[in-house]
C-alpha positions in Angstrom: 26.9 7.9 -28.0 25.4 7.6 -31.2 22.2 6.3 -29.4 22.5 8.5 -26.7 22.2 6.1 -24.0 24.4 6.2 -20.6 27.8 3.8 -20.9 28.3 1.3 -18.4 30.7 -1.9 -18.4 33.0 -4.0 -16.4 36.7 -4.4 -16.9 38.8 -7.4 -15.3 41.8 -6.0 -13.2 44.1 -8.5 -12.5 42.3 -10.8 -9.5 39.3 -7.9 -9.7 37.3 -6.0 -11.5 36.2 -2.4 -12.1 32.4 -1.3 -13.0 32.1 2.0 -14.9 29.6 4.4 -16.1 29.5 7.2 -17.8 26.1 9.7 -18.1 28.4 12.0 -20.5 27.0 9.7 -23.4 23.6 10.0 -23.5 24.1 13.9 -24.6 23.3 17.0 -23.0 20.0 16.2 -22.2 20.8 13.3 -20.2 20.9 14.8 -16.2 21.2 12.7 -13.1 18.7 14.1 -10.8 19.6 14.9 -7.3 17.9 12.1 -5.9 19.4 9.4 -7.7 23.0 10.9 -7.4 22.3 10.9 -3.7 21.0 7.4 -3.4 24.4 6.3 -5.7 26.8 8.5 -3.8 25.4 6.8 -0.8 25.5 3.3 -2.0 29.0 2.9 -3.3 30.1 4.7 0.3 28.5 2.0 1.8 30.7 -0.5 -0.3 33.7 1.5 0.4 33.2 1.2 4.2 32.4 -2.5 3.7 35.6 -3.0 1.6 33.6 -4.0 -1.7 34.7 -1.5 -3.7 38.0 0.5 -3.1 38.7 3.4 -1.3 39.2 6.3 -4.4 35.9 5.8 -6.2 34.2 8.0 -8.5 30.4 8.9 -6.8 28.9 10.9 -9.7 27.3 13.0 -11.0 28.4 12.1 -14.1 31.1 9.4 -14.1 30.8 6.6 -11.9 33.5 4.5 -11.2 34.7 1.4 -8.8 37.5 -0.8 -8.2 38.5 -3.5 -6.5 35.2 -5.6 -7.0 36.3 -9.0 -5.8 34.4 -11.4 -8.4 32.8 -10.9 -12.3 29.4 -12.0 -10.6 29.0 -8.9 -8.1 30.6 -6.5 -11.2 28.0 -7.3 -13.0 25.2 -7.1 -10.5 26.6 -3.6 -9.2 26.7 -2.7 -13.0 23.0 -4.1 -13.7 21.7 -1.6 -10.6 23.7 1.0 -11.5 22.5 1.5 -14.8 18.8 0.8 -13.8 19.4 4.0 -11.1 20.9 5.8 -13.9 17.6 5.3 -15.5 15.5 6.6 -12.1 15.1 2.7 -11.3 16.5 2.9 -8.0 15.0 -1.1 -6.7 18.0 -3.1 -7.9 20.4 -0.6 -6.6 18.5 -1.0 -3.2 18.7 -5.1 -3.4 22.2 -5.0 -4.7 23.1 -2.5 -1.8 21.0 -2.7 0.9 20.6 0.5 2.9 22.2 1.0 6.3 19.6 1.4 9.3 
């Protein structure tokens, strides 16, 4: 907060993991465009209905949140993209979770 950059970590869960971020601490300045909280919305739907994630995720605009991430590896990488499309990077999010046709 202090630094007023956007939070995001991992957290084990028993067998899985949970990836987090929150946009509340980069200050009021700090706004997800539509855009981006489209493209995110969209991409952790797409790991919902591919059973990455769990069902009762968080899709924005301001706290992210998913469950149920089966291995520290892809928590990291969904973390990694998040955070870049956070940031208007929206590429990693895009290799990490490919669009549908």
């Amino acid at each position: 907060m202090a630094q007023n950059a956007v939070f995001v970590a991992i957290e084990a869960e028993g067998p899985h993991w949970t990836v987090k971020a929150d946009t509340l601490t980069a200050g009021s300045g700090r706004r997800v465009s539509d855009a981006v909280n489209d493209a995110i919305r969209a991409a952790i739907l797409r790991l919902v209905d591919n059973h990455e994630v769990d069902f009762g995720a968080y899709t924005g605009p301001v706290y992210f949140m998913m469950h149920g991430v089966q291995d520290e590896e892809r928590a990291r990488e969904l973390a990694a993209a998040l955070h870049a499309a956070l940031y208007d990077d929206l590429e990693p999010l895009n290799r990490a979770v490919p669009p549908g046709p």
